[in-house]
C-alpha positions in Angstrom: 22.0 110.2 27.2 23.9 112.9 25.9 26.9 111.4 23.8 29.5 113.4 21.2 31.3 111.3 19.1 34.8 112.4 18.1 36.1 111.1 14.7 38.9 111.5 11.9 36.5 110.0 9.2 32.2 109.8 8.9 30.6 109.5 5.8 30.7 110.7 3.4 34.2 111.0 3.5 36.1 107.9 5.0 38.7 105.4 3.7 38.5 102.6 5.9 36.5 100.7 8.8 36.8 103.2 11.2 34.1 105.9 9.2 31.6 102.8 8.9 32.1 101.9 12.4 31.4 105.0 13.4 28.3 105.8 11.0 26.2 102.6 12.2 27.2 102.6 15.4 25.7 106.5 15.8 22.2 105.5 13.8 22.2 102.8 16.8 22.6 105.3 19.5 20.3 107.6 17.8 17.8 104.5 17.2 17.9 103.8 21.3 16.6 107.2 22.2 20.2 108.7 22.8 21.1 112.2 21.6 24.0 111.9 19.5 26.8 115.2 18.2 29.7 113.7 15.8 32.5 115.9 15.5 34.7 115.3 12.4 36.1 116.6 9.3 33.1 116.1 7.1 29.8 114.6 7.4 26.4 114.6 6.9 23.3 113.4 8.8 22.1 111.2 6.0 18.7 112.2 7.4 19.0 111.3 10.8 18.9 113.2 14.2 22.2 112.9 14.4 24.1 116.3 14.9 27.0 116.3 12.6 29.9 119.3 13.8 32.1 119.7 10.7 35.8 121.3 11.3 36.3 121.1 7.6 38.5 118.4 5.5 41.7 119.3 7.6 43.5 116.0 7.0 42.3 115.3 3.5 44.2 112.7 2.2 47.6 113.0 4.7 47.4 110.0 7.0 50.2 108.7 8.5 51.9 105.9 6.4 54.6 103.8 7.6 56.9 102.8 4.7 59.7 100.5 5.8 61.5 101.1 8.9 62.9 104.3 9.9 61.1 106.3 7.4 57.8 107.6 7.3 55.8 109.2 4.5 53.3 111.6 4.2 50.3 112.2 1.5 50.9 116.1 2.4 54.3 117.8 4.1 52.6 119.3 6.8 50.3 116.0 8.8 51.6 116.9 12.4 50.4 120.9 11.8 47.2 119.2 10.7 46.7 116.4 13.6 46.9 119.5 16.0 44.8 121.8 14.5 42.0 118.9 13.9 42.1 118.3 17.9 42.3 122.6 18.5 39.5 122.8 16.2 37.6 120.5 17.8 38.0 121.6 21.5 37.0 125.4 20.2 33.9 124.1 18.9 33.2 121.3 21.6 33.6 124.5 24.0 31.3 127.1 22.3 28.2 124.3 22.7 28.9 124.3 26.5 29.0 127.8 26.3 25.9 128.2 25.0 24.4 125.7 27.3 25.0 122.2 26.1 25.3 119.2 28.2 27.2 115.6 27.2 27.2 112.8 29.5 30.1 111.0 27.8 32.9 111.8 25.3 33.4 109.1 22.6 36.9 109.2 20.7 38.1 107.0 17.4 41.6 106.0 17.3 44.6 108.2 18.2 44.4 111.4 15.9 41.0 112.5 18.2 42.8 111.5 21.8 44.4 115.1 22.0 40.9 116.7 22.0 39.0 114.1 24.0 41.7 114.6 26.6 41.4 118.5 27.1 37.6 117.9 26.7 37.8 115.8 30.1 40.5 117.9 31.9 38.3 120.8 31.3 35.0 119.8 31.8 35.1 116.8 33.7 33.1 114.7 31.3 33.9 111.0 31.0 36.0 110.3 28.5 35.8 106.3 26.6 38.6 105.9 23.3 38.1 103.1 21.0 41.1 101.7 19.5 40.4 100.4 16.1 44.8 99.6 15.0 47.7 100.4 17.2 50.9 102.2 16.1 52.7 98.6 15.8 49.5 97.3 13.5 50.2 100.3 11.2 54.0 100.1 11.6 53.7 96.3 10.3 56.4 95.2 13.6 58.5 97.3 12.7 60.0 100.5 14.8 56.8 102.7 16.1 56.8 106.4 15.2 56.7 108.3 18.4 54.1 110.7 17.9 51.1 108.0 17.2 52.7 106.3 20.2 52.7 108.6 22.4 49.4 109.5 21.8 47.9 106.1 22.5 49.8 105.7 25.4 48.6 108.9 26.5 44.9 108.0 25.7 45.3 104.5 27.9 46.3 107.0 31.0 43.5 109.6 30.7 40.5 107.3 29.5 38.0 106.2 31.8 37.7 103.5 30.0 39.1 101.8 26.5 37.6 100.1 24.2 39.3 96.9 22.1 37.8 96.0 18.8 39.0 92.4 19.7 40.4 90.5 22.1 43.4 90.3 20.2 43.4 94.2 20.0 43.0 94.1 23.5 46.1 91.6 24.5 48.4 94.1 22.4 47.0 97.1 24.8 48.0 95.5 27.3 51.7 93.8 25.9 53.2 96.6 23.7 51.3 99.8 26.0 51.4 97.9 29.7 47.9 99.2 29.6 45.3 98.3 32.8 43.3 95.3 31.8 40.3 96.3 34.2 40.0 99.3 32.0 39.6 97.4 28.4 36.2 96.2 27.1 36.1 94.3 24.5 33.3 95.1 22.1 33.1 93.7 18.4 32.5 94.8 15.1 28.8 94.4 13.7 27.4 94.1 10.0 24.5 94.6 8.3 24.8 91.5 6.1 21.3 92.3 4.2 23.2 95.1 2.7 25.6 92.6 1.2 22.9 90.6 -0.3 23.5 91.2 -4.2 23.4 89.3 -7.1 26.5 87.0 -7.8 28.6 86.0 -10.6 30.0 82.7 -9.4 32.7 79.8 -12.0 35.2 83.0 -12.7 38.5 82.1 -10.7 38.6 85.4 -9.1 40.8 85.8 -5.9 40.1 89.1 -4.4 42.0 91.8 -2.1 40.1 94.8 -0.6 41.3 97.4 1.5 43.9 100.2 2.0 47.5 99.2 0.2 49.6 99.6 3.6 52.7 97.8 4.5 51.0 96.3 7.2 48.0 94.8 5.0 50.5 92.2 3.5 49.5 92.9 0.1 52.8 91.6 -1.5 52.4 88.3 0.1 48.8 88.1 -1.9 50.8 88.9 -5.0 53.2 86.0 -4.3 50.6 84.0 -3.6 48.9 84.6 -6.8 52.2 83.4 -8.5 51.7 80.1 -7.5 48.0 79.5 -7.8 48.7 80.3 -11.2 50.7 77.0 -11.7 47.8 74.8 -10.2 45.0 77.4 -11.7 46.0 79.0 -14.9 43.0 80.7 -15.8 42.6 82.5 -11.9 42.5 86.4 -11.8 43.4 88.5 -9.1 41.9 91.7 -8.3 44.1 94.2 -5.6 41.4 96.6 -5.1 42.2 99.9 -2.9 44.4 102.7 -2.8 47.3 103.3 -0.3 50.9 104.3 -0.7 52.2 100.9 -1.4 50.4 100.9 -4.7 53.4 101.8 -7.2 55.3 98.9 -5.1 53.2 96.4 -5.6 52.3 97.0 -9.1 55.9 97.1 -10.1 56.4 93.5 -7.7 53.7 91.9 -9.9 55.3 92.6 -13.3 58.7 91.3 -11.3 56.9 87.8 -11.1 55.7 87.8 -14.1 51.7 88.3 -13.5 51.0 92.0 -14.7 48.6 90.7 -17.1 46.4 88.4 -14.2 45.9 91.3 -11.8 43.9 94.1 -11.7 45.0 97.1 -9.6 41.3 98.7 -9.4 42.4 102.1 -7.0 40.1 103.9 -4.9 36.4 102.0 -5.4 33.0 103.6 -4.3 30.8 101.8 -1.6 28.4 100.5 -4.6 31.5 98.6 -6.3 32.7 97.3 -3.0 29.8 95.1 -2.7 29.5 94.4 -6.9 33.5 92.8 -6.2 32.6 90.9 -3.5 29.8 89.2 -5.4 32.1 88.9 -8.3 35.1 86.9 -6.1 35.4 83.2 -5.7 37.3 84.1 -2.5 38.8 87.0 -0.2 42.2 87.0 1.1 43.6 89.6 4.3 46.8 88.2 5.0 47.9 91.3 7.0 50.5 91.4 9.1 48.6 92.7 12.3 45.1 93.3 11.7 43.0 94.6 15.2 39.7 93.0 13.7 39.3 93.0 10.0 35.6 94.3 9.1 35.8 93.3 5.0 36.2 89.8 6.1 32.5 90.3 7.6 31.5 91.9 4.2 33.0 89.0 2.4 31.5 86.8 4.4 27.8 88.4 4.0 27.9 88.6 -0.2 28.5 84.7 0.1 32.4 85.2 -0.5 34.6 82.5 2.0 37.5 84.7 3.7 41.0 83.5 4.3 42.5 85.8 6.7 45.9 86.1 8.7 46.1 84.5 12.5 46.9 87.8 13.5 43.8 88.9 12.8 40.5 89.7 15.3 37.6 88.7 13.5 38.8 85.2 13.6 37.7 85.6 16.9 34.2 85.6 15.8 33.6 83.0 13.7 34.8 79.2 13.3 34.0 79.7 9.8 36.8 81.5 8.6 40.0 80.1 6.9 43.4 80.9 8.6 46.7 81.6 7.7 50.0 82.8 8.5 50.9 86.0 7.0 54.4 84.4 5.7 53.0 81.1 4.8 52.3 81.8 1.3 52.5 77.9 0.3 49.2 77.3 2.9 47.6 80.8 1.7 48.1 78.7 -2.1 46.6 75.9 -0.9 43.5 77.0 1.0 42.7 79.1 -1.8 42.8 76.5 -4.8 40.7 74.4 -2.9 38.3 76.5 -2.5 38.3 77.3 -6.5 38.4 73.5 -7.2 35.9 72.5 -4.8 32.4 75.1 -5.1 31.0 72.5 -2.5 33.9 73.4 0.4 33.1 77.1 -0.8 29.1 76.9 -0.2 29.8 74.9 3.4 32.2 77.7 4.1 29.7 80.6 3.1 26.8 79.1 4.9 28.0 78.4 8.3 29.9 81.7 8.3 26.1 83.2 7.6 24.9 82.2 10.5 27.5 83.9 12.9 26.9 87.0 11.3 22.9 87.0 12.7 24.5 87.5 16.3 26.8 90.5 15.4 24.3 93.1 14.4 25.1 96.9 15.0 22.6 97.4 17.4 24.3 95.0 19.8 27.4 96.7 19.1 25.2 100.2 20.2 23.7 98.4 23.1 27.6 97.4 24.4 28.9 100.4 24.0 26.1 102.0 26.0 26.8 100.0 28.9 30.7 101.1 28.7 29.3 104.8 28.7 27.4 103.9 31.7 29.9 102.1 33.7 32.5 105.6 32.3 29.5 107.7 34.0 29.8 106.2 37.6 33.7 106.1 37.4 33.4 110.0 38.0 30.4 109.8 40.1 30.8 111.6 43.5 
């Protein structure tokens, strides 16, 4: 099978789940016998077969940030001139390789910045089109009032797909509530995780509760930080680590010297791959209390360095695993609780850890591959004769 795989983000250069995703879930493909063409902004084959089309690093660092309601923010003044040339750029090229005689079977798109050109790819070629939704505009908009451009998108995306892919089933119960979206159209397909790759040496006894991931409204990093208040008063010599960048960062730092804890967190900024996995090891325990998160791939990461996870109920990964503490976003008192007993008690930690373990055999990325392959296929025969 032919497949071209349309993405905002492959590595090298990616911020978040999505590039990761998207990087295991090609060497799977490739693995199977399947020949596989990413387009994206940058990328490289990392010495694979994998055909890597590069339109250049058109977005950079401007992605769409919600703020507080009613106001949006950009990284660069000019985002929507650079979400349509991305998706023009895309098509041209996508076009020249049918020109000179390339076939695809299916066309494969990330998230709603690559609908536009997986869209015009189908109109005009007839190929099948699948989109994976990895967030929804009311995840990033944390609830609050949905910009209209990311909006429309999606819901455009749910009408021209063949068929759509949920990360979750909670992912896929919002498709359907917020976008009125066809549920015999949604698959639900998983994350993966190659937990060997977490597998480092760890530095256990420090009292270190742990945040990773992008500083967004919608991550719920200030309730972490109010949290962290009130361990303090049970455990005094606890340190907190907020490690990411985002454009929340100059709020929250400024809303931990406001309670008092400047000097027991660590703001650690943008972190390479390599010191993801060295603060993982380092943590007693991670904490995700976001206030919608579609699956939540660093739990899984957690998870495999032998770190427990505490994540919010509106989260998908807790779909996966009874293993993995719960909380409500707002309940900070629980979030306190759960996590000092966890730093009192190492034995609650190593059940945790170990039970967790064993869910994470089943969700390797070449089941996620072999999923996703049937979806192509069952994408195919919708625009059979």
């Amino acid at each position: 099978m032919n497949i071209a795989i349309i993405t905002w983000e492959y590595p090298p250069y990616f911020s978040g789940g999505l590039g990761r995703h998207c990087y295991y879930l090609t060497s799977s493909l490739e693995k199977f016998g399947n020949r596989v063409t990413v387009f994206t902004q940058y990328g490289k084959s990392d010495g694979k077969k994998i055909k890597i089309i590069n339109v250049g690093k058109i977005f950079s660092d401007c992605y769409y940030t919600k703020c507080k309601e009613g106001e949006h923010s950009y990284s660069c003044s000019n985002f929507l001139e650079c979400f349509y040339h991305f998706n023009h750029r895309i098509f041209r090229l996508f076009s020249f390789l049918i020109k000179e005689g390339q076939h695809f079977d299916v066309v494969h798109c990330h998230d709603w910045l690559t609908f536009p050109a997986g869209i015009k790819i189908k109109e005009k070629y007839g190929i099948p089109l699948v989109i994976t939704f990895h967030s929804l505009e009311y995840d990033r908009c944390a609830e609050t009032v949905p910009w209209e451009v990311p909006l429309n998108t999606e819901l455009e995306g749910i009408k021209k797909a063949d068929i759509i892919i949920a990360n979750s089933g909670y992912t896929k119960e919002r498709l359907i509530s917020k976008y009125n979206a066809p549920p015999e159209k949604i698959r639900v397909i998983y994350n993966g995780i190659n937990a060997k790759e977490f597998k480092v040496a760890r530095e256990d006894g420090r009292k270190i509760v742990l945040y990773l991931g992008r500083l967004t409204l919608h991550k719920g990093v200030d309730y972490f930080l109010e949290a962290a208040g009130k361990i303090l008063n049970f455990m005094p010599n606890a340190r907190f680590i907020v490690a990411g960048s985002g454009e929340q960062l100059p709020n929250l730092i400024e809303k931990a010297i406001e309670l008092g804890i400047a000097d027991k967190v660590i703001f650690t900024g943008w972190i390479s791959d390599e010191e993801v996995k060295k603060l993982y090891a380092l943590a007693d325990v991670y904490v995700l209390p976001s206030i919608s998160e579609p699956f939540g791939i660093t739990i899984l990461e957690a998870l495999a360095s032998g770190t427990p996870a505490i994540v919010s109920k509106n989260s998908g990964v807790r779909e996966i695993s009874n293993h993995i503490l719960t909380v409500d976003f707002w309940d900070v008192d629980e979030m306190v609780n759960k996590v000092v007993g966890i730093l009192k008690y190492p034995a609650i930690k190593k059940e945790i850890v170990r039970n967790a373990y064993r869910d994470l055999e089943k969700l390797s990325w070449d089941r996620v591959a072999g999923e996703t392959i049937k979806v192509y296929m069952e994408a195919i025969l919708c625009n059979g004769p």
